[in-house]
C-alpha positions in Angstrom: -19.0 8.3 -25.2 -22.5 7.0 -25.1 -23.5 4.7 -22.3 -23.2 1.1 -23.2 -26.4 -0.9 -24.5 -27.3 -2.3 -21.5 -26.4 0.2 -19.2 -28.8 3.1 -21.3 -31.8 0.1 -21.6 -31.5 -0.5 -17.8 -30.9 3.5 -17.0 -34.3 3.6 -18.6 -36.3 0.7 -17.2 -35.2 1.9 -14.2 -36.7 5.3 -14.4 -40.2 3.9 -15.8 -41.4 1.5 -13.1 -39.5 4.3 -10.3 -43.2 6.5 -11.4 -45.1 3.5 -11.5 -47.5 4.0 -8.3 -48.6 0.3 -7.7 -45.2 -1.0 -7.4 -43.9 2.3 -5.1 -47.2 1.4 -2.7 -46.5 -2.5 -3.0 -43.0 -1.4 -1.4 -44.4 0.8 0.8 -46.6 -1.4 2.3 -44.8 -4.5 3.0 -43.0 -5.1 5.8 -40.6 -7.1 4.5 -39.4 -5.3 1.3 -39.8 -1.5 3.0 -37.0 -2.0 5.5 -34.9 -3.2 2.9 -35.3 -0.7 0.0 -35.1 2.2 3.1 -31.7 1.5 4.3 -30.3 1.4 0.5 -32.1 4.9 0.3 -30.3 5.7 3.5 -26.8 6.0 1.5 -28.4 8.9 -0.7 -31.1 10.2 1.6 -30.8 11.7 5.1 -33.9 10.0 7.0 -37.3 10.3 6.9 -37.2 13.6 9.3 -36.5 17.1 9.4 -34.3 16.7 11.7 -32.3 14.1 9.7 -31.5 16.4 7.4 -30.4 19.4 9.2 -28.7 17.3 11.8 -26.8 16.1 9.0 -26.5 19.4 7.2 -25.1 20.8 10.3 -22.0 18.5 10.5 -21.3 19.1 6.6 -21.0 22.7 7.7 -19.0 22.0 10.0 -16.9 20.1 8.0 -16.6 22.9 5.1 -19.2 22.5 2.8 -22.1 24.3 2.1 -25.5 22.5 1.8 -28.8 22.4 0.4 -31.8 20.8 1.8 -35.4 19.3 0.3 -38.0 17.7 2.1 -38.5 15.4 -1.2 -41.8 15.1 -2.6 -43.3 16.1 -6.4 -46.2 15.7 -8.3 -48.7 16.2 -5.4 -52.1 15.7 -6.3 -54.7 17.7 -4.1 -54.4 20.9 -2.4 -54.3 20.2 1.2 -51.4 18.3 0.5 -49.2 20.7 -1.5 -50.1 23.5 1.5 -48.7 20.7 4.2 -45.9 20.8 1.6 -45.4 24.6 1.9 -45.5 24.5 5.2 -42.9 21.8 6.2 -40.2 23.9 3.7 -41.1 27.3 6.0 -40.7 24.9 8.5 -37.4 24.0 7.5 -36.4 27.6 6.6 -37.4 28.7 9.9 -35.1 25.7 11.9 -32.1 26.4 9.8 -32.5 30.1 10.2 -33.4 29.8 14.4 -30.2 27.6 14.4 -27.6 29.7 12.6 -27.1 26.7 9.4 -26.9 28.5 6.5 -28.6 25.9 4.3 -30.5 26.7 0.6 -33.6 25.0 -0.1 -34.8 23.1 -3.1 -37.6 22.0 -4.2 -39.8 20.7 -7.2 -42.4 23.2 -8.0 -45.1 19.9 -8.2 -44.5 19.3 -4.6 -46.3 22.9 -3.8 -48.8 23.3 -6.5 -48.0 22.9 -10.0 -49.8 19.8 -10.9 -52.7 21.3 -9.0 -52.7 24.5 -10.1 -50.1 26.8 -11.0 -52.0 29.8 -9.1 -51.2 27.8 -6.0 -47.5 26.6 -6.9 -46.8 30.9 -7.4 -48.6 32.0 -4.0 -46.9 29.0 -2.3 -43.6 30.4 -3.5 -44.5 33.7 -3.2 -44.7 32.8 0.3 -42.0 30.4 0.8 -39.1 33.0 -0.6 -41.1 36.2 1.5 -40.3 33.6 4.7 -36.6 32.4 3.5 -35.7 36.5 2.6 -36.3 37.4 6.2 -33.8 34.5 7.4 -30.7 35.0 4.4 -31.5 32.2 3.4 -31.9 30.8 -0.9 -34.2 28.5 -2.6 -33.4 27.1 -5.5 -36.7 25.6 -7.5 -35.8 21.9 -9.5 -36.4 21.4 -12.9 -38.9 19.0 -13.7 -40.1 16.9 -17.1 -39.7 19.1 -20.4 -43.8 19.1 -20.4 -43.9 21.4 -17.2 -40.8 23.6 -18.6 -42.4 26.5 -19.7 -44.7 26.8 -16.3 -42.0 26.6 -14.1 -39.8 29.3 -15.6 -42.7 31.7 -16.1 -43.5 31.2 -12.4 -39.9 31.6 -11.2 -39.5 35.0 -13.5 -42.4 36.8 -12.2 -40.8 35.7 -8.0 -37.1 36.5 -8.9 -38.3 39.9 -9.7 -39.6 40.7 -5.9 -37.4 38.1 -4.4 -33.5 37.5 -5.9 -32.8 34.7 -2.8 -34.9 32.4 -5.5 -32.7 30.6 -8.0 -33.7 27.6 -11.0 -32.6 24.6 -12.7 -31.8 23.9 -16.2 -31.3 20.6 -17.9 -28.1 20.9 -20.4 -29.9 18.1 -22.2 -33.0 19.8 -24.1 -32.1 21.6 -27.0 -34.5 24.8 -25.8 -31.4 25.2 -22.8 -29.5 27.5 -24.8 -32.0 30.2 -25.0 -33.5 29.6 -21.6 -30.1 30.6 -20.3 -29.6 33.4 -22.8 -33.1 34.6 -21.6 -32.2 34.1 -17.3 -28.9 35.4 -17.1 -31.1 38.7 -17.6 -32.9 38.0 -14.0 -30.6 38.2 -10.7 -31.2 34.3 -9.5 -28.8 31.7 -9.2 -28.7 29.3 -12.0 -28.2 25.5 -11.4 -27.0 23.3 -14.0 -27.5 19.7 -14.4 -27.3 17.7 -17.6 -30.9 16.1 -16.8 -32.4 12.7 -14.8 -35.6 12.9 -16.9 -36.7 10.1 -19.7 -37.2 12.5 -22.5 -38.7 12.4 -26.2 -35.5 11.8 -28.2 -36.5 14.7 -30.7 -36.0 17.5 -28.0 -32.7 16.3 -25.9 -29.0 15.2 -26.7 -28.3 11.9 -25.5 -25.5 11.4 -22.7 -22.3 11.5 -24.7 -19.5 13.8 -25.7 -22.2 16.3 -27.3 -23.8 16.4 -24.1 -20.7 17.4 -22.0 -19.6 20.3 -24.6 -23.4 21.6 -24.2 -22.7 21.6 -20.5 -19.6 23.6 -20.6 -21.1 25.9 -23.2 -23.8 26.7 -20.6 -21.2 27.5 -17.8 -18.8 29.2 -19.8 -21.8 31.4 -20.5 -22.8 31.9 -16.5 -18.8 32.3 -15.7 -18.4 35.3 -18.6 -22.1 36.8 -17.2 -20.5 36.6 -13.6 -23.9 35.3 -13.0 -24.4 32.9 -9.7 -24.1 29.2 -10.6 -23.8 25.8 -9.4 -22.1 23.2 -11.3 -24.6 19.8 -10.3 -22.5 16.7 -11.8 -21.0 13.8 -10.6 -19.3 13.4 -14.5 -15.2 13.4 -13.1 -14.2 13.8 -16.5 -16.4 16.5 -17.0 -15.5 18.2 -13.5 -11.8 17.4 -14.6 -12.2 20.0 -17.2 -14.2 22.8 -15.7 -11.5 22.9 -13.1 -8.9 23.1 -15.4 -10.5 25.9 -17.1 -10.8 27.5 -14.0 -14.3 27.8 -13.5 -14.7 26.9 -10.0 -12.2 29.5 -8.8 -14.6 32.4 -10.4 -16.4 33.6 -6.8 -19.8 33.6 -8.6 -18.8 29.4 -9.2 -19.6 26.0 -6.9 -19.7 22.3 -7.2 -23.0 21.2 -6.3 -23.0 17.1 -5.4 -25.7 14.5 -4.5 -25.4 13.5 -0.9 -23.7 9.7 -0.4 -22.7 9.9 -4.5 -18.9 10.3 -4.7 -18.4 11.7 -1.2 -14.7 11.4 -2.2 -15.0 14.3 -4.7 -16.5 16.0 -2.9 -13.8 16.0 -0.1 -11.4 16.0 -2.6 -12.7 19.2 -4.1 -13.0 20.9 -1.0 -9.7 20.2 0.8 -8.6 21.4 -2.4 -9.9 24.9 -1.3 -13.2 24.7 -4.2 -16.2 25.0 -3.0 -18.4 22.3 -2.3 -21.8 22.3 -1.8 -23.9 18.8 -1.1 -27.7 18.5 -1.7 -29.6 16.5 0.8 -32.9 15.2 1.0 -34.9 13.9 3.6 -38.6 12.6 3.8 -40.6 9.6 3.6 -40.8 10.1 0.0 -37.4 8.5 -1.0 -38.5 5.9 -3.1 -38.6 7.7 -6.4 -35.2 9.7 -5.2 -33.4 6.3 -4.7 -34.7 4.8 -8.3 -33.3 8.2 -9.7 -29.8 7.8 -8.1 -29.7 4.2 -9.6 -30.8 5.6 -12.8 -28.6 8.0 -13.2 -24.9 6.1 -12.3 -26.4 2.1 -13.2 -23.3 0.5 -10.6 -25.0 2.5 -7.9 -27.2 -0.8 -8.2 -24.4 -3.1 -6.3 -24.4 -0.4 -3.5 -27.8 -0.4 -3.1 -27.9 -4.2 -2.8 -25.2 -4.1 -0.6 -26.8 -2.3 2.2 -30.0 -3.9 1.4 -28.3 -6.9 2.7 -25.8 -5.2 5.7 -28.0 -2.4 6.7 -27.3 0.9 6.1 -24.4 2.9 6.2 -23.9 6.6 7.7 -23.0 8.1 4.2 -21.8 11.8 6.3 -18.6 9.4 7.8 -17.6 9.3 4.0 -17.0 13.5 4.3 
C-alpha cells in the first residue's frame, strides 16, 4: 500500500528543508530552539560524544544484541575536515577494540572524502579498514543519493578485495539494485539492505508500496540462497513478519539490523525470540539531519519528537 497523500507530501517536505543549511545553522545557533530539537534527537541518537555511543553500545551488548556505531556526519566539504573525520572513526575502532565491544562501524563515504575527492574518500578507507582488521572489527560503508552510486561501489570493490571486514549498502528502491547485487554477491563483504531514505527522481526508484516490499525480499532471498553475509535494515513489521516466516533470519549468514530508539520493542522482541538483533547507533553533534531523516522515514515519529521536545528527553536504551 502506498503511503497516504499527506503522509508521502510531508515524508518529502520533511526531507527537503532537513539539507537546507540556513535553517540547520538557524537551529544550531539559537539557544532557545537547539535544546529543544537535541533532546527529540536524543530518542534516535546516542549523544553528542564518543563515549555516548559506546557507553551505550556496551549495555546493548550486554543485553544481547550486537551493535553498530557512526560518528554521523556526510557531505563534508574541505579536506581537513574529512581527515578529523577519519580520525575520530579510528578513534572509535581503536576504543571499542581496547575495551573488548565488538561493535561494526558505519559510515557515509561523504563524511571522509567523497564530496572532496574520491582519491581521499579511498585512502581514508584504505586506512580506516587496515586499522579495524587489526582489532576484528567490520565497517560497513552507507549508501548515499543515487548520483554518488556508482563512486561508492567502485571504491568499496577495489577495498573489499584487500580487506573483507568492509561491507556496503544497497537501496531496494532504485531499479539498478538488482544488478548491483548480482554483481557484489561476487565480492566477500557483507551486504546491507535497506529500501532507501533518499528523495529520488521518480524515473529510477519504485515508490514505497507492495512493489517495493517484493523487491526487498527478492534481494534477500538472493543473499540467503548465495549464503552471502547480510543484514536485514527495516523497521516495515509486516515486511519483517514475512522474512521470518520464510525463515530467513535463522540462516547463520542472516540479522535484523534496527535504528536505535525506533521500535525498541521489536527489537527485543526479535531477540528474546533467539534472532539476532543488531541496533545502529549514532552519536555526534551532527544529528540534525539524522533526526529530520527518522521523521521522514516513519511521519508519526513527529508526535514523539514533539513530545520530548516538550518533557525532555528520554533514555531510549531503558526501552531494550
Amino acid at each position: 500500500m502506498i503511503l497516504p497523500t499527506i503522509e508521502k507530501q510531508f515524508a518529502d517536505s520533511l526531507k527537503s528543508i532537513a539539507r537546507n543549511l540556513e535553517i540547520k545553522e538557524y537551529i544550531q545557533q539559537s539557544p532557545e530552539l537547539y535544546p529543544l530539537f537535541l533532546s527529540s534527537a536524543k530518542r534516535f541518537v546516542t549523544g553528542e560524544s564518543r563515549e555516548d555511543g559506546v557507553s551505550i553500545g556496551d549495555k546493548l551488548i550486554h543485553k544481547g544484541y550486537r551493535i553498530s556505531l557512526e560518528f554521523i556526519g556526510e557531505n563534508t566539504i574541505n579536506k581537513e575536515e574529512c581527515v578529523r573525520a577519519k580520525d575520530e572513526f579510528i578513534a572509535l575502532v581503536k576504543e571499542c577494540g581496547n575495551r573488548g565491544i565488538s561493535s561494526r562501524v558505519s559510515f557515509d563515504l561523504s563524511h571522509i572524502g567523497l564530496s572532496v575527492d574520491p582519491e581521499l574518500a579511498y585512502q581514508n578507507l584504505l586506512e580506516m579498514a587496515k586499522e579495524a582488521q587489526s582489532y576484528g572489527i567490520s565497517l560497513m560503508i552507507s549508501m548515499e543519493e543515487s548520483a554518488k552510486t556508482d563512486l561508492i561501489l567502485s571504491i568499496y570493490k577495489k577495498v573489499v578485495v584487500e580487506y573483507s571486514n568492509v561491507g556496503v549498502t544497497l537501496q531496494a528502491q532504485l531499479h539498478r539494485t538488482l544488478n548491483d547485487l548480482n554483481e557484489l554477491l561476487n565480492y566477500s563483504g557483507a551486504i546491507r539492505i535497506v529500501k532507501g531514505a533518499y528523495q529520488e527522481p521518480p524515473d529510477i526508484c519504485i515508490p514505497r508500496s507492495d512493489k517495493l516490499d517484493q523487491r526487498y525480499l527478492e534481494l534477500v532471498e538472493l543473499c540467503v540462497k548465495a549464503d552471502h553475509q547480510i543484514s536485514i535494515a527495516s523497521h516495515d513489521e509486516a515486511l519483517l513478519k514475512q522474512i521470518i516466516e520464510r525463515g530467513y533470519l535463522q540462516n547463520p549468514y542472516v540479522e535484523a539490523e534496527m535504528l536505535y530508539g525506533i521500535l525498541p520493542e521489536l527489537s527485543k522482541q526479535l531477540k528474546d525470540d533467539g534472532l539476532p538483533v543488531r541496533v545502529y547507533l549514532t552519536y555526534g553533534v551532527e544529528w540534525y539531519l539524522y533526526l529530520c531523516h527518522r521523521i521522514a522515514e516513519y511521519p508519526p515519529n513527529i508526535y514523539v519528537a514533539i513530545t520530548d521536545a516538550i518533557h525532555g528527553e528520554k533514555d531510549s536504551s531503558q526501552l531494550y
